[in-house]
C-alpha positions, 0 to 999 in steps of 0.5 A, a space after each residue: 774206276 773203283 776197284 771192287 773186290 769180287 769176293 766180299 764186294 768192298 772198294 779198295 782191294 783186289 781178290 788176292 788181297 781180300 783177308 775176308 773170312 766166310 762163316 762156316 755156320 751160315 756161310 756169311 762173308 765176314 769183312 772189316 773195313 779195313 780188310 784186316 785179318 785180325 779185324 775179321 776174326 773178331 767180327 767172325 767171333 761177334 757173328 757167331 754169337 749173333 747169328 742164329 744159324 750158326 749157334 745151332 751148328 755145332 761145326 762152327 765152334 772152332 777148336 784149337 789144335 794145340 790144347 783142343 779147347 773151344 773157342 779160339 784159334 791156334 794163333 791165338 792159344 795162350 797155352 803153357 807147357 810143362 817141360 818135364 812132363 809136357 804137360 798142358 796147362 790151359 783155361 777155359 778163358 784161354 788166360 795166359 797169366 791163370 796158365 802160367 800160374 797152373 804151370 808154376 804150380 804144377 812144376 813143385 811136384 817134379 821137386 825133390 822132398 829134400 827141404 828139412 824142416 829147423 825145428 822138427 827134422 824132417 826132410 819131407 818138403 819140397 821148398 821153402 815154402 812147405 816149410 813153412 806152410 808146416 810150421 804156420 799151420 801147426 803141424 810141426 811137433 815143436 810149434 803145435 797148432 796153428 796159433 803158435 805156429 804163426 806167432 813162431 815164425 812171426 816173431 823169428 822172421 820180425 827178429 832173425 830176417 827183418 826184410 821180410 817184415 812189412 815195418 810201417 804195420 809191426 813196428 806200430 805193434 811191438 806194444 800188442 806184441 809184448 801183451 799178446 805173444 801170439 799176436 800176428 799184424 794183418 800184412 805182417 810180411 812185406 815182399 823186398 822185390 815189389 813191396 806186396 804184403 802178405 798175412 802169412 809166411 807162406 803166402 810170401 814164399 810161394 809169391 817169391 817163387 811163382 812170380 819172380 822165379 827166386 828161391 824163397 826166404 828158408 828158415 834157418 834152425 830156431 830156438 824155441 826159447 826166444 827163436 
């Protein structure tokens, strides 16, 4: 004889072991073939968005108790927190690896401004990476404007810490550069971890610190005259 489960009438199991759910909307019984729970959360998920009775019930949209977003379960929130503060990070895509990313972002405002600038002085920055968003963007007083500022750190950075430097592009530049300065290659910088390559000083920085949690390249004191 085959056993017939009584709650969602498949073969195989029993009531005890039936991992069936029943839709709130509709009150469907929602069973995969191979009574898996996971399975039947994400039939559960495909129904909702099928079933007629069930978009027009507002209690059936589930919302997790973790970071109160809809459309996932507890189990499955991918929700970061910030330690400091607490924080909570979430996507409306409830994506783990755009959460982190918020963390990360966030966790430079719980730093201390104590990073000094080489050129010009001033200790208002909270990485290295201000830093150099400062010099590159033309903010500092002794590198002003933007072009300039990227062609100091280019040239200093080329110079002073060349493992920084994406080779197979500048060293094919070195004619542009002595015609041009301020000349700066696309992909000039090169991160020594996973190769990636940057446009800007800043871009290789901020990578350096989100994604391999190391502190990044700072420039040292410069000499405007030749770096």
């Amino acid at each position: 004889m085959v056993l017939l489960c009584a709650i969602c009438q498949r073969p195989g199991h029993e009531e005890s072991q039936c991992e069936a759910l029943i839709c709130p909307g509709c009150e469907r019984v929602i069973q995969s073939s191979h009574n898996s729970l996971s399975g039947n959360f994400n039939n559960l998920r495909a129904h909702k968005q099928a079933c007629v009775a069930c978009n027009y019930n507002s209690d059936f949209v589930v919302t997790c108790g973790i970071c109160d977003h809809k459309g996932h379960a507890d189990w499955e929130c991918n929700a970061v927190f910030c330690t400091v503060c607490h924080t909570i990070f979430q996507t409306r895509a409830n994506n783990s690896r755009n959460n982190e990313n918020m963390r990360q972002q966030h966790m430079q405002t719980h730093l201390s401004r104590t990073v000094t600038c080489p050129l010009c002085r001033q200790s208002r920055f909270r990485s290295a990476a201000g830093v150099a968003s400062h010099v590159e963007g033309g903010f500092c007083s002794c590198v002003p404007g933007r072009t300039n500022g990227e062609a100091a750190v280019y040239q200093f950075v080329k110079q002073r810490m060349p493992n920084y430097i994406n080779r197979a592009i500048c060293d094919a530049n070195d004619v542009t550069d002595w015609v041009n300065p301020n000349y700066v290659p696309a992909n000039a910088f090169q991160c020594k971890h996973c190769y990636r390559t940057f446009n800007k000083f800043t871009s290789l920085t901020q990578h350096i610190e989100a994604k391999h949690q190391r502190n990044a390249p700072q420039l040292p004191p410069m000499l405007l005259n030749g770096y």
